[in-house]
N, C-alpha and C positions, 0 to 999 in steps of 0.2 A: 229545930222545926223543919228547914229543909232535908236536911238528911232523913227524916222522919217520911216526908213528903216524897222523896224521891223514892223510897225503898220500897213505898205502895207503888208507885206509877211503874218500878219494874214488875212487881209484883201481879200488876192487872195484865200488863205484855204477856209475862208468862202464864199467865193463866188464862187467859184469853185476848181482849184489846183493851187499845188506848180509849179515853176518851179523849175530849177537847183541854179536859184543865191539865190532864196526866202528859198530853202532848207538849202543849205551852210548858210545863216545867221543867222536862228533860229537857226541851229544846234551847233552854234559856239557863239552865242550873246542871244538868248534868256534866263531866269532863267528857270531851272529845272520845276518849280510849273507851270510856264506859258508853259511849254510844256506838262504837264503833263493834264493839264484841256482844250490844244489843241485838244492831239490824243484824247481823253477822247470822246470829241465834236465827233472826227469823227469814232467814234469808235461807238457811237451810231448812226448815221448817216446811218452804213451798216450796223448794228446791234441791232437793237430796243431793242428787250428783255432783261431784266436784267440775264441774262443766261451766262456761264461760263464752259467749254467742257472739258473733261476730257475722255483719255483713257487707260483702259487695254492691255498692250500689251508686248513683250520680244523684244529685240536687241539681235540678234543673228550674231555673227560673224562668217562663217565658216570658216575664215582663216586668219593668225595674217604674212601671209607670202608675200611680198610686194616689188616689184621692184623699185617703185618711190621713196621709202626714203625719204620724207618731210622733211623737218629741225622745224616743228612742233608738229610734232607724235612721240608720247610716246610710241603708241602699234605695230606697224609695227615690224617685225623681217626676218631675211635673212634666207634661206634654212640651216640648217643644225645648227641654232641656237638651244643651250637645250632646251629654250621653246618654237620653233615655232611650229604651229603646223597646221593639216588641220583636220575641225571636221568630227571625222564617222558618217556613216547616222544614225546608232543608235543611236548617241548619240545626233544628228539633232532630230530624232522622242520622244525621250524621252522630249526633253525641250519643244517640239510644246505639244505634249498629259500633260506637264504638265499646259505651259499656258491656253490649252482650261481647264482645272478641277480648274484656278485660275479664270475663267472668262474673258480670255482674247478673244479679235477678230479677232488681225493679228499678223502676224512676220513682224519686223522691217529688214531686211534682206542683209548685207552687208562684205565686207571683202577686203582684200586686193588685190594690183594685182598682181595674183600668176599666171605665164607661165604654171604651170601643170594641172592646171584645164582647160579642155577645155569647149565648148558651151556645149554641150551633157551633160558633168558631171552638171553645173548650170540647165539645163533642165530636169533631172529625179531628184533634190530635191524641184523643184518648184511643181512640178505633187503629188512628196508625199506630201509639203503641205499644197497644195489644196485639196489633196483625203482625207484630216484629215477635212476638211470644214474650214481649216485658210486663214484670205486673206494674200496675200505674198506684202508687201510696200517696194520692194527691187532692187537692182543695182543703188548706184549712176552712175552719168554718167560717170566720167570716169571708174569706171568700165565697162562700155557698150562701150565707146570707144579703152577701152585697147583689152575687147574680142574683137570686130569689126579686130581691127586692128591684133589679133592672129589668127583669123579666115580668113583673108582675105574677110572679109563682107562688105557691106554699112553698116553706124547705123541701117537703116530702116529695115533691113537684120535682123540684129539682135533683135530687139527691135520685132520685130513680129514674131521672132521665141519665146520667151520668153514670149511672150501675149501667143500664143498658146499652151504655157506649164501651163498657169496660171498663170503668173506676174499681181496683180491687178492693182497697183501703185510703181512709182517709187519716192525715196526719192532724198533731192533735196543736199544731201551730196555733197564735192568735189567743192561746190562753193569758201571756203574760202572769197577772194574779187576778184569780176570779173571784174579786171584790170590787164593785161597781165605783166608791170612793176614791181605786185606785187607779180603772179606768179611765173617769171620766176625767182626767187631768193626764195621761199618759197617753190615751189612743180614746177621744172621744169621738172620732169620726168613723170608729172599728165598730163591730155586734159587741152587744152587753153580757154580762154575765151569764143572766137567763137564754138570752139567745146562743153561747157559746156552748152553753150547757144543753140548749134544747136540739141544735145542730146535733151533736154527742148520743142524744137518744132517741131520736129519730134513725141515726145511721143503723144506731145497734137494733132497733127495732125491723127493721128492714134485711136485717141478714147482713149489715158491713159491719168488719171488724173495725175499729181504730187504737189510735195511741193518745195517750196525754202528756200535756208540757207544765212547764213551769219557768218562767221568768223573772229571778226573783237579784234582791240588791239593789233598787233604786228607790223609793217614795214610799215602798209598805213597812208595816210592820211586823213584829216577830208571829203577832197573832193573826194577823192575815194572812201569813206564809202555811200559817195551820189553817186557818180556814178556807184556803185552797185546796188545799190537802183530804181536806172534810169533805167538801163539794165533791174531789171527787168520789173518797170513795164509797158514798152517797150513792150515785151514778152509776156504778160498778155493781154496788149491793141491790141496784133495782134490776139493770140489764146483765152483768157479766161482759159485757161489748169492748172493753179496754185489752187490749195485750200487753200495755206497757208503759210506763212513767218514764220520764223524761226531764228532769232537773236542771235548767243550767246559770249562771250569773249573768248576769244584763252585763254590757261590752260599750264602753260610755265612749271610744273614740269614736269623731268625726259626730255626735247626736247632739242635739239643745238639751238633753237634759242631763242635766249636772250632778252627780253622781262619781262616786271613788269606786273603781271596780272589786269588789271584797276578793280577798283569799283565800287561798287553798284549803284554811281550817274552816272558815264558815261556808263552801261548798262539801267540804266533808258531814260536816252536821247537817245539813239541807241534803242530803244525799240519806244520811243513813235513815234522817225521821222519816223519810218519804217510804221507806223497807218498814219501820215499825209504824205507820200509821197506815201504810195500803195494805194491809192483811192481805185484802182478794182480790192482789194484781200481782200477775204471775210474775211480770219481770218489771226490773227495774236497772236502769240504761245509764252507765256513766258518760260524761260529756268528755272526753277526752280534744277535743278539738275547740271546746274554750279552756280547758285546763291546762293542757300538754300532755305527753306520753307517763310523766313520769306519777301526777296525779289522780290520772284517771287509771295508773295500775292501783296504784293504792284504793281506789273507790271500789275496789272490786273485793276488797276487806269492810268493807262497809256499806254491806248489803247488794249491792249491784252484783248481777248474773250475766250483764252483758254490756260488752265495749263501745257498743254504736258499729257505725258505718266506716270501710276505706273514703269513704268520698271520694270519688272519682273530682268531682267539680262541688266547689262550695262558694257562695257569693256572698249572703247575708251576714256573718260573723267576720268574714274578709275585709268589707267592706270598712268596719269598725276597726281597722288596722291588727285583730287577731289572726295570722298566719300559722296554723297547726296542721302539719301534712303529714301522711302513713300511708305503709305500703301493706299489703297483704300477708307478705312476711312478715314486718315491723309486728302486725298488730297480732300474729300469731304468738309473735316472741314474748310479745308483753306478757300476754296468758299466760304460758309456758312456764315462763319465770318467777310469775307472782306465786305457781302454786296448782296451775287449774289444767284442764282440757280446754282444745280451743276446737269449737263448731262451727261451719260457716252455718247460717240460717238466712231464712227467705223473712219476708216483712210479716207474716203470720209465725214467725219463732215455728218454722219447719227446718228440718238440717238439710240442707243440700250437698246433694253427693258431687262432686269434678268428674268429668270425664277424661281420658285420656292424653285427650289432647289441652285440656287446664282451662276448657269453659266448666259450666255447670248446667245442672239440668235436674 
């Protein structure tokens, strides 16, 4: 009966999509390899060229100071903590001038929600740095919902004051799973479902592209992990505003909540359904930097078309005692070796060409 059951759910892939029962089954009944030469299938389907994306860029947090309290964040800290802290600008323009001299393209751009920063303070370091020529990939959404609601704004309100400072893209943080039952016990003091999702199309209605996440292996279920999945690409099938999915396993050191960090095989199958259930997201992003080098080559068999970021600076999965560090090289070789081309790209999945002297431009 399952075999019977599964041989339709390939069947609807290849012929067109999944639904929600077809997804739950694979996700739960198929073998690892037979998912893996699924997404694979449809990975080349939106993606012909044997090509593999890569990019230069920093996570920059400018602030570790944070109302919501997660029960799964390791980096978060209260006012008046020894180490909390809010970065000076100086010290904001020192890391931007240094990523452009590594070669990098954008600031990855995010932080906690801190009541003392107002809109205005987020809108003169967007402006520095863009006057530096860096694109800014920054405020997840509830960050834009927390300002909104400090500011007494609409999203819209805010999101296009923020474009007019220079926000190019926003990242698709803050997703964890968009299922409100799993929120309201993991991040109740963070935006809701609907609000994470309404941030999302409002941006894309506006003319900003973004990205989406997923933070999955603590409190949900196999079917919630699908109806993330749905939600988005839901979202995607209204606006087209996504460039890219973003997979990775919850990081349970140093967090209240209690949790075994899963493995290398159930981030493989969380990897490849994310390739067969987003039909109309062009790329999908292996997490190499909570996996290691040697998993996130392999996710690139299993549907993912692009490795993530060198990270110049990373705090938030650090924080959680995961240390995964790469060079430019390192992360070329990976490609290389699995099999593929390796492209650097900007945060719109453009390819950037080096200059002579080994910036970009």
């Amino acid at each position: 009966m399952i075999a019977e059951a599964l041989k339709e759910a390939i069947a609807a892939m290849e012929e067109g999509r999944v639904d929600f029962h077809d997804a739950l089954l694979l996700y739960e009944q198929a073998d690892l390899l037979t998912l893996g030469q699924m997404a694979q299938w449809m990975r080349f389907q939106q993606n012909t060229d044997p090509v593999v994306t890569y990019a230069v860029d920093r996570n920059i947090n400018y602030t570790n100071i944070c109302v919501s309290r997660c029960s799964f964040c390791a980096f978060c800290r209260q006012k008046g903590d020894r180490d909390a802290y809010v970065l000076e600008r100086s010290a904001l323009e020192r890391k931007c001038r240094e990523t452009l001299d590594l070669g990098g393209t954008h600031i990855l751009y995010q932080g906690g929600l801190n009541p003392d920063l107002n809109l205005a303070w987020h809108e003169s370091r967007i402006r520095m740095m863009r006057g530096l020529g860096l694109h800014v990939h920054g405020f997840s959404p509830p960050e834009i919902v927390f300002m909104a609601e400090e500011a007494g704004l609409a999203i819209e309100g805010v999101i296009q004051r923020l474009m007019n400072a220079g926000l190019g893209s926003i990242p698709g943080g803050g997703a964890e799973i968009l299922v409100d039952r799993v929120r309201e016990k993991i991040s109740p003091g963070k935006a809701s479902t609907s609000q994470w999702l309404q941030v999302m199309r409002t941006a894309h209605h506006l003319g900003l592209k973004t990205t989406a996440t997923m933070m999955f292996g603590h409190i949900e279920t196999a079917g919630e992990r699908m109806a993330h999945l749905f939600a988005i690409r839901k979202l995607q099938e209204e606006t087209g505003g996504f460039t890219a999915f973003i997979p990775w396993p919850y990081q349970p050191g140093g967090t209240s909540l209690t949790s075994r960090a899963v493995g290398g095989t159930t981030y493989l199958r969380m990897l490849a359904m994310s390739r067969i259930v987003l039909d109309n997201m062009g790329h999908i992003q292996a997490s190499w930097v909570t996996q290691g080098h040697h998993i996130g080559q392999v996710a690139l068999h299993f549907g993912a078309d692009d490795l993530g970021s060198t990270m110049i600076e990373e705090n938030v999965v650090a924080s959680a005692g995961v240390h995964h560090t790469i060079s430019r090289a390192e992360i070329i070789r990976l490609i290389e070796t699995a099999g593929f081309s390796a492209v650097q790209r900007d945060t719109l999945y453009r390819p950037v060409t080096r200059n002579p002297e080994g910036g970009s431009q």
